[in-house]
Short mmCIF file of the C-alpha atoms (twelve columns), coordinates in Angstrom:
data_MODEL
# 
_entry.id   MODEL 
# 
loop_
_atom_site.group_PDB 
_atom_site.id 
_atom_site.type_symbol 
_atom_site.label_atom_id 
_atom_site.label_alt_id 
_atom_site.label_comp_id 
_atom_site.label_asym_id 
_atom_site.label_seq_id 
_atom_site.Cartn_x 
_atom_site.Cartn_y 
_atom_site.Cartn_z 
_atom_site.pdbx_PDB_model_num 
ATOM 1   C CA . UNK A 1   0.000   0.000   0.000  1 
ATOM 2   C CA . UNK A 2   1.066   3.491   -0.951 1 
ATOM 3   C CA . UNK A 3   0.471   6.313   1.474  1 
ATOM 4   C CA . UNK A 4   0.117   10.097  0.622  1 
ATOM 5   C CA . UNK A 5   0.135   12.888  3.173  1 
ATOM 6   C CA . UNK A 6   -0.964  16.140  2.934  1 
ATOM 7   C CA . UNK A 7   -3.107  19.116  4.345  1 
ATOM 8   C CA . UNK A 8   -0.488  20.708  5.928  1 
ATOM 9   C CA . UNK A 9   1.082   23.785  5.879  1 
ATOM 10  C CA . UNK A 10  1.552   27.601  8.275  1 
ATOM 11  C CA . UNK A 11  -1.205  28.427  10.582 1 
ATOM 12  C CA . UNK A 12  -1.251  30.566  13.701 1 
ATOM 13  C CA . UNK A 13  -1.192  29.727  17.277 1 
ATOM 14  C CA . UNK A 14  -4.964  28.616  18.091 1 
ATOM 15  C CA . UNK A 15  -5.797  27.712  14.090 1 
ATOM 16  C CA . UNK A 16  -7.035  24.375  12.903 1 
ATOM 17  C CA . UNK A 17  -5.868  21.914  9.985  1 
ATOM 18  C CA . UNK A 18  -7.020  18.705  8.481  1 
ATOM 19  C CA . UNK A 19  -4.410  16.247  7.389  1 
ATOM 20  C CA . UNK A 20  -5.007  13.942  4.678  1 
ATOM 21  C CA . UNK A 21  -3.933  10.440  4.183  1 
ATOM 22  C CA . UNK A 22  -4.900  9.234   0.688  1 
ATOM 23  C CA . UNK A 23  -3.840  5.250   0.547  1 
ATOM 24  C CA . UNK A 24  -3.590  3.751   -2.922 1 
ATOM 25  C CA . UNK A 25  -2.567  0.233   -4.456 1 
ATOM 26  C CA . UNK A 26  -4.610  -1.869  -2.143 1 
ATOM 27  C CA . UNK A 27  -7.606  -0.929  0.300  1 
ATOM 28  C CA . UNK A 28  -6.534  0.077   3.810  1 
ATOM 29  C CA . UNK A 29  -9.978  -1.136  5.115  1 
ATOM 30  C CA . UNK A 30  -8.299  -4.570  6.888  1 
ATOM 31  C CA . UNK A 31  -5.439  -1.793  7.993  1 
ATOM 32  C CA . UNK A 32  -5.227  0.035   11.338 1 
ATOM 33  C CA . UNK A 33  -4.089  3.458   10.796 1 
ATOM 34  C CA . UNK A 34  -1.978  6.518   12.430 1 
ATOM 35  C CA . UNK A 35  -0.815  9.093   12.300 1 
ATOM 36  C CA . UNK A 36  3.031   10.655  14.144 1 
ATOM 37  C CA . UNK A 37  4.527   13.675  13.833 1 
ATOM 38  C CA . UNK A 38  8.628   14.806  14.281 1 
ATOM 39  C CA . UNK A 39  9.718   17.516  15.250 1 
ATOM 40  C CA . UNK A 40  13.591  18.573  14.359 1 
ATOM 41  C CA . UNK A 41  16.371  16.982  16.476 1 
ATOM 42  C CA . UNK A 42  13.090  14.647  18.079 1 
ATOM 43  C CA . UNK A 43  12.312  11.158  17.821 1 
ATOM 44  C CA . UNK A 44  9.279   10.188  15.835 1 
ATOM 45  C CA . UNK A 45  5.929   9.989   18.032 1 
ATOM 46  C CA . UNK A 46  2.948   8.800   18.403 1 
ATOM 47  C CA . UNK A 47  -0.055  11.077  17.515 1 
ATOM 48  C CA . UNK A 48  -3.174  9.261   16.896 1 
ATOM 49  C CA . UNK A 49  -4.345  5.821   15.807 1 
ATOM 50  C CA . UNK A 50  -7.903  4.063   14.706 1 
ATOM 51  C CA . UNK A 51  -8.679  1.031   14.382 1 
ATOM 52  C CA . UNK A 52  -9.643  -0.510  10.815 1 
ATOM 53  C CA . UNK A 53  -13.477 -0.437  12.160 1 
ATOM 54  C CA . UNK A 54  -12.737 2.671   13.639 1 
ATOM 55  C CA . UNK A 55  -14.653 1.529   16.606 1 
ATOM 56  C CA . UNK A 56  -11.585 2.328   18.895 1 
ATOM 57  C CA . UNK A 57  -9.044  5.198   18.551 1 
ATOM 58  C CA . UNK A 58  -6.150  6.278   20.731 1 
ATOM 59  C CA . UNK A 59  -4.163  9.561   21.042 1 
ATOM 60  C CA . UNK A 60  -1.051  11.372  22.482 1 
ATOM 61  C CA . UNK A 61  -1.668  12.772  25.855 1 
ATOM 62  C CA . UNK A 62  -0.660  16.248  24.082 1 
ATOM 63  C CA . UNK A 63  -3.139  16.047  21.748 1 
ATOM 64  C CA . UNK A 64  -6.272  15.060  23.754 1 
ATOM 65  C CA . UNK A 65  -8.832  16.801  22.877 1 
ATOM 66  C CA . UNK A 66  -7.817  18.980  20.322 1 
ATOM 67  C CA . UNK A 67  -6.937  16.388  18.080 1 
ATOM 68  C CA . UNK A 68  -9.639  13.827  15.960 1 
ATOM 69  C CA . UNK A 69  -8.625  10.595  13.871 1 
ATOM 70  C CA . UNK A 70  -11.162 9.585   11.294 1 
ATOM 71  C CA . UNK A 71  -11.600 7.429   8.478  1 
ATOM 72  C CA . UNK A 72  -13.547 6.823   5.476  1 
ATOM 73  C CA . UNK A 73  -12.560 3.267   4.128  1 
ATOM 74  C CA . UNK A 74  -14.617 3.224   0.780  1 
ATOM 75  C CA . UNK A 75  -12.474 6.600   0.135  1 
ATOM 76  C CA . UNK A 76  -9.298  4.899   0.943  1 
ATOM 77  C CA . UNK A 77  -8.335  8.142   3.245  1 
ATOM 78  C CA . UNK A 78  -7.196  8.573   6.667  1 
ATOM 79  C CA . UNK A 79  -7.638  12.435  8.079  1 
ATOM 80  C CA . UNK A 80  -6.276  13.981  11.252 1 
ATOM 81  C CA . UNK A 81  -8.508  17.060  12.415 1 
ATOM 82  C CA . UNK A 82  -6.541  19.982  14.618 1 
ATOM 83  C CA . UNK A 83  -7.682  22.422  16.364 1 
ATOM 84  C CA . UNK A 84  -6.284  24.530  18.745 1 
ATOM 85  C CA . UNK A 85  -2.711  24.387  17.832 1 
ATOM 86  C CA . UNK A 86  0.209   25.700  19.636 1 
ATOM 87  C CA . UNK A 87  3.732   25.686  18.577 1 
ATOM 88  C CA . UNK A 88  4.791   22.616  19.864 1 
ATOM 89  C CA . UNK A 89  2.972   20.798  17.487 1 
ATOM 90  C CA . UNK A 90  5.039   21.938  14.649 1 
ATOM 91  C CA . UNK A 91  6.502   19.154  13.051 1 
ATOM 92  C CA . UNK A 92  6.305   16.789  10.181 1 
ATOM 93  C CA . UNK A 93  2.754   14.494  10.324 1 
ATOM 94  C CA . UNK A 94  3.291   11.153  9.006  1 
ATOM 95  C CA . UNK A 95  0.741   8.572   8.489  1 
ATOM 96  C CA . UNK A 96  1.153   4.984   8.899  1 
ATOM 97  C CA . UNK A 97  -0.550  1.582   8.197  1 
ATOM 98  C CA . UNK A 98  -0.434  -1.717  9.450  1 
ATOM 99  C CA . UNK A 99  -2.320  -4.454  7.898  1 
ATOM 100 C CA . UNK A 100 -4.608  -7.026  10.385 1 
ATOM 101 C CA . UNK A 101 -6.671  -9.706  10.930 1 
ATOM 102 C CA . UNK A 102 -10.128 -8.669  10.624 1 
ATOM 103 C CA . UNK A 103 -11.053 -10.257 14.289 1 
ATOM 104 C CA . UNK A 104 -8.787  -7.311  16.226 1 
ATOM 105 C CA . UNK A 105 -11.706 -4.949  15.659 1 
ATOM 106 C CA . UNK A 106 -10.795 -2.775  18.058 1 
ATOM 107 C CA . UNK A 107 -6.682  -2.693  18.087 1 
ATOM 108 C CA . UNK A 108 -4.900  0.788   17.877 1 
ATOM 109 C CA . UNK A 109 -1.471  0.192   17.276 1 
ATOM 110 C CA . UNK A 110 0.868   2.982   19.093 1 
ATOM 111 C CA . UNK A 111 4.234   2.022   18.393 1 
ATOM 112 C CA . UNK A 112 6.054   3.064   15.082 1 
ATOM 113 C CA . UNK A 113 7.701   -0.664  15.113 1 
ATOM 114 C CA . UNK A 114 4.013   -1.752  14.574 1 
ATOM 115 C CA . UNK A 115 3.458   -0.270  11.082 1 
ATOM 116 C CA . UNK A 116 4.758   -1.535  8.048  1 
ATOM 117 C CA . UNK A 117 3.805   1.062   5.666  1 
ATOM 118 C CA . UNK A 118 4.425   4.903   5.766  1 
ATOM 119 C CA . UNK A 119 3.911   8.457   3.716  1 
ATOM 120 C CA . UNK A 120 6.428   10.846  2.871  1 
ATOM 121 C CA . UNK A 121 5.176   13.529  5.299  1 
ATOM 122 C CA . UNK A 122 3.846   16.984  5.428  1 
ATOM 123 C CA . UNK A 123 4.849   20.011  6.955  1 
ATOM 124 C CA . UNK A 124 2.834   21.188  9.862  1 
ATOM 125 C CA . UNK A 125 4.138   25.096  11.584 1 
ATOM 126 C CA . UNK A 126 2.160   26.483  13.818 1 
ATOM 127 C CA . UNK A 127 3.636   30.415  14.274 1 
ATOM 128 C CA . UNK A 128 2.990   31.990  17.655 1 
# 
């Protein structure tokens, strides 16, 4: 499966965004999904995940509540909602896939070791 990121770009302190993840190739609708973000000189981190029912989603402490996996499976596409953003959350967004069995309805996976298949990126700066 190919991934595709994008949606991002310069907003203020506050502002909102919607990241993209368009999947192509194969259907991501036996895949559980997330997205991580890195910031320069950070690790990689964890930022959301769903579930490939999306009947369970998990998220960063940081992001609680301002943050909002979704997905639309017949569309193939994966979107991170943000609101309230500060400057700490300026980084790169990456979205991720991991393909499983159909019985773990409910698994978010957290860990970037967990996902097999990743986008290129997209710039997220949030100016103060």
């Amino acid at each position: 499966v190919q991934l595709q990121a994008s949606g991002g770009g310069l907003v203020q302190a506050g502002g909102s965004l919607r990241l993209s993840c368009a999947a192509s190739r194969r259907s991501i609708s036996n895949y559980a999904m997330g997205w991580f973000r890195q910031a320069p000189g950070k690790e990689r981190e964890f930022v959301a995940g769903i579930s490939w029912s999306s009947g369970a989603t998990d998220y960063a402490d940081s992001v609680k509540g301002r943050f909002t996996i979704s997905r639309d499976n017949p569309k193939n596409t994966v979107y991170l909602h943000m609101n309230s953003l500060r400057p700490e959350d300026t980084a790169v967004y990456y979205c991720a896939a991991d393909q499983v069995d159909l019985s773990l309805i409910l698994v978010v996976r957290t860990r970037t070791s967990e996902y097999d298949y990743w986008g290129q990126g997209t710039q997220v700066t949030v100016s103060s």
